[in-house]
VOBA-1610 file (N, C-alpha, C; in pm, whole numbers, padded with zeros to 5 digits, always signed):
BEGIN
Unk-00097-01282-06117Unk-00141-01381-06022Unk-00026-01426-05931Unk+00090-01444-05981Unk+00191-01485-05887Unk+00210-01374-05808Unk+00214-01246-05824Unk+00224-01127-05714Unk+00113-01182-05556Unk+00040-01197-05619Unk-00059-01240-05506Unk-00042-01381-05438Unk-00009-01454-05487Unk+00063-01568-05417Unk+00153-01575-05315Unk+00259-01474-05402Unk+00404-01400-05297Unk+00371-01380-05177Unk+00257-01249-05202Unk+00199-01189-05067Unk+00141-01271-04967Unk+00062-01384-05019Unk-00005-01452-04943Unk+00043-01535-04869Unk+00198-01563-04954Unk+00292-01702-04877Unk+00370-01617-04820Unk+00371-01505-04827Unk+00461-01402-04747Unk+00450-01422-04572Unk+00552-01444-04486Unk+00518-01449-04328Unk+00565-01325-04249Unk+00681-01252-04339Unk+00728-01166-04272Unk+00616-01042-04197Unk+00648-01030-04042Unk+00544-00941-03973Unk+00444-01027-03927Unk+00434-01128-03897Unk+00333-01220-03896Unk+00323-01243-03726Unk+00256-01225-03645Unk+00275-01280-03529Unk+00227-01389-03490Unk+00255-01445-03402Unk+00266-01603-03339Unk+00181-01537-03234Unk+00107-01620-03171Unk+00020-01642-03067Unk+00125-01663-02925Unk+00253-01720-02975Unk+00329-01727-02819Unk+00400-01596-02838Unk+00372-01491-02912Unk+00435-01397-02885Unk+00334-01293-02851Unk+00226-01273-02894Unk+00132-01179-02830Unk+00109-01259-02672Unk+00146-01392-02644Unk+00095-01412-02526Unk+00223-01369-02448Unk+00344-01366-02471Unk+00415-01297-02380Unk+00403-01162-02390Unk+00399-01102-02462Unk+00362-00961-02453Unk+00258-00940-02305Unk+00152-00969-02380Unk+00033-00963-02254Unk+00101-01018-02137Unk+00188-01140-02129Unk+00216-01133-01968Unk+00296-01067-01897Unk+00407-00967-01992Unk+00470-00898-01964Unk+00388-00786-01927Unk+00307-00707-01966Unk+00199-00592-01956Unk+00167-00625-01808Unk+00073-00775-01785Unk-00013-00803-01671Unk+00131-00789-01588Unk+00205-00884-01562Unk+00335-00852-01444Unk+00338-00679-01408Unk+00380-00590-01540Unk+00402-00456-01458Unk+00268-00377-01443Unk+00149-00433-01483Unk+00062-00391-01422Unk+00024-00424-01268Unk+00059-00543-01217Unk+00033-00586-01060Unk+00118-00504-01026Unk+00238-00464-01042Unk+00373-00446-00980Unk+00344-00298-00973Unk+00285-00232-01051Unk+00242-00113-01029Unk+00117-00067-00981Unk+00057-00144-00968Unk-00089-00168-00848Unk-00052-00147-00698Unk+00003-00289-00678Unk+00083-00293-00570Unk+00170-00143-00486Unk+00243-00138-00580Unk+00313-00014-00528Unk+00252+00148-00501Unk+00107+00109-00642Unk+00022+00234-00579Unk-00031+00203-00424Unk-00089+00122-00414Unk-00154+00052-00304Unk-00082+00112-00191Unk+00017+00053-00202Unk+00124+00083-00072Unk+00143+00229-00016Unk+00173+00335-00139Unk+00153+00436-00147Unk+00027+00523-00075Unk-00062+00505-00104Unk-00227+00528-00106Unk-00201+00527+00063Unk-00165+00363+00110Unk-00190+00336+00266Unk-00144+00415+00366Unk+00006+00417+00285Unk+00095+00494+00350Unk+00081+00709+00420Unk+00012+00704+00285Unk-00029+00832+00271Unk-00152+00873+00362Unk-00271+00738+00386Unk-00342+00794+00461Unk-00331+00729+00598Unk-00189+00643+00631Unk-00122+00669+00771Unk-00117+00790+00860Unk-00018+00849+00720Unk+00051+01011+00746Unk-00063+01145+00778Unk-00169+01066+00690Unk-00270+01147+00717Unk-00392+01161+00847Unk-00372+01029+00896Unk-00403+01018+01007Unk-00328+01039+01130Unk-00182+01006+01132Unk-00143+01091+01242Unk-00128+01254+01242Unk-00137+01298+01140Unk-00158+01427+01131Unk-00284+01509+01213Unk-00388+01433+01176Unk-00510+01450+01257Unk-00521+01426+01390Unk-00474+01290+01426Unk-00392+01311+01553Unk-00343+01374+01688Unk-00220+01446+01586Unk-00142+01500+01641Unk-00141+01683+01652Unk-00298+01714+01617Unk-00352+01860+01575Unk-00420+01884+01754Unk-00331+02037+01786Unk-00310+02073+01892Unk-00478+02152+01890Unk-00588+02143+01995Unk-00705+02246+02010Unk-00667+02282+02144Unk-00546+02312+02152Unk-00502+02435+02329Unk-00576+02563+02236Unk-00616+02633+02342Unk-00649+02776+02324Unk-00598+02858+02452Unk-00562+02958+02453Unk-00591+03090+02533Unk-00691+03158+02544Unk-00827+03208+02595Unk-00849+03385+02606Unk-00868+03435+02685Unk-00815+03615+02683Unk-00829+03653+02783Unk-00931+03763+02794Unk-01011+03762+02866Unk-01158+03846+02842Unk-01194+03888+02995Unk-01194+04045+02989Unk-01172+04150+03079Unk-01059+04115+03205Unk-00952+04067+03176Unk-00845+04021+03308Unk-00820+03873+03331Unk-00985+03839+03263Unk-00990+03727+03329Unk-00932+03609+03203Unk-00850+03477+03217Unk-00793+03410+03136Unk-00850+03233+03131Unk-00908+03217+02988Unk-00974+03110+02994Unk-00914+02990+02904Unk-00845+02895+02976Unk-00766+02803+02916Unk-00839+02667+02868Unk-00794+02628+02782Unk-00841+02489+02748Unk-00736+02385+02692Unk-00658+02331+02754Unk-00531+02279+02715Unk-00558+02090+02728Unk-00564+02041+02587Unk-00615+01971+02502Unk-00466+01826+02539Unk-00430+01750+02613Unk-00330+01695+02644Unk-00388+01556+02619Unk-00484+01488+02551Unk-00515+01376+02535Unk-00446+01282+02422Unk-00394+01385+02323Unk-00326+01311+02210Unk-00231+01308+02258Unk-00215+01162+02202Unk-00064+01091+02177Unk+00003+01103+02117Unk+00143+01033+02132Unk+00241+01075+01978Unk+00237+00971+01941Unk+00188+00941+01803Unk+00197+00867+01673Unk+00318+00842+01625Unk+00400+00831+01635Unk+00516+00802+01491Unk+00507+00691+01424Unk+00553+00715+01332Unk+00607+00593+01201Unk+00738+00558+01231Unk+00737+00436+01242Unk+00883+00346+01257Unk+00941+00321+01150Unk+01103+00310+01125Unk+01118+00290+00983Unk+01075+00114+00941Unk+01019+00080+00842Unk+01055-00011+00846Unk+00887-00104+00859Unk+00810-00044+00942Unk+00675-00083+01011Unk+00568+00005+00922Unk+00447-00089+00939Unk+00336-00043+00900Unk+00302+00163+00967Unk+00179+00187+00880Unk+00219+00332+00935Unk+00148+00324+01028Unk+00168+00423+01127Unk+00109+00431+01299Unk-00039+00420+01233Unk-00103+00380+01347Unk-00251+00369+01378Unk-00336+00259+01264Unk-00227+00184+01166Unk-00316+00131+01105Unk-00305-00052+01095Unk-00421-00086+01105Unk-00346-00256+01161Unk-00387-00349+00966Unk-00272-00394+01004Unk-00269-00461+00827Unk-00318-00592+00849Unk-00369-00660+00923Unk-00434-00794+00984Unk-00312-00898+00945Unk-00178-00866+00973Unk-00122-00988+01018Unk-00098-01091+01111Unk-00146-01186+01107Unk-00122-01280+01216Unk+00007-01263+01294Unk+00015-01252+01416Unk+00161-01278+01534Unk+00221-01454+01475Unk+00332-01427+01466Unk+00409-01528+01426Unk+00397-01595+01559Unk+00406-01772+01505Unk+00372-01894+01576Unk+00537-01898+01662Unk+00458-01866+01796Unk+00613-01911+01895Unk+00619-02071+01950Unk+00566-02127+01930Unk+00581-02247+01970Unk+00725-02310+01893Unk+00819-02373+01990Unk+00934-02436+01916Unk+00956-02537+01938Unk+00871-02647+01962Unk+00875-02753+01936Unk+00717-02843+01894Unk+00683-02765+01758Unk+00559-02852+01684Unk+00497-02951+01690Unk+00359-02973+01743Unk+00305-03094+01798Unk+00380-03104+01916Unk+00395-03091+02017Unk+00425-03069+02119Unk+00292-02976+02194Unk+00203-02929+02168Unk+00101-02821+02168Unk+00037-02880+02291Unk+00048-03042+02320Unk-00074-03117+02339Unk-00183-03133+02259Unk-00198-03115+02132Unk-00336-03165+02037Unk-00299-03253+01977Unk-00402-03264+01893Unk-00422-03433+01872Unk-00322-03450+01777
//
């Protein structure tokens, strides 16, 4: 009977509730953090993938009996990616930063 007592008053291995709860918030943190960074990824990728499409040349040549039939396709633009900036062609809905420099000054109420 005392064997079973031992065991029962035994704590060693025992977890605490503030320790499974940091666990889990440690998990949730590098789970956003790796969301996020897929995210970014994903956007980025179908930036690249859109100026690619873009930037796809339909010039042709042919020449059929002497005669030469052109179709030279000059409507696309050049796309680039800036370092640093969202990728070409895609708008991330940020607001234009507030130029006003002197606040309430606007004339409103």
């Amino acid at each position: 009977m005392t064997t079973w007592r031992r065991l029962w008053r035994d704590e060693r291995g025992e977890l605490t509730a503030l320790g499974v709860l940091l666990i889990y918030t440690v998990l949730a943190l590098g789970a956003i953090v790796g969301l996020v960074a897929l995210r970014n990824q994903i956007v980025q990728e179908l930036g690249d993938l859109a100026v690619a499409l873009r930037n796809l040349d339909q010039s042709f040549s042919v020449v059929i009996g002497g005669t030469t039939y052109e179709y030279d396709d000059d409507e696309t633009g050049s796309l680039l990616d800036e370092p640093n900036e969202p990728p070409a062609g895609i708008d991330l809905g940020v607001p234009p930063a507030d130029t006003n420099d002197n606040p309430g000054e606007d004339g409103g109420p």
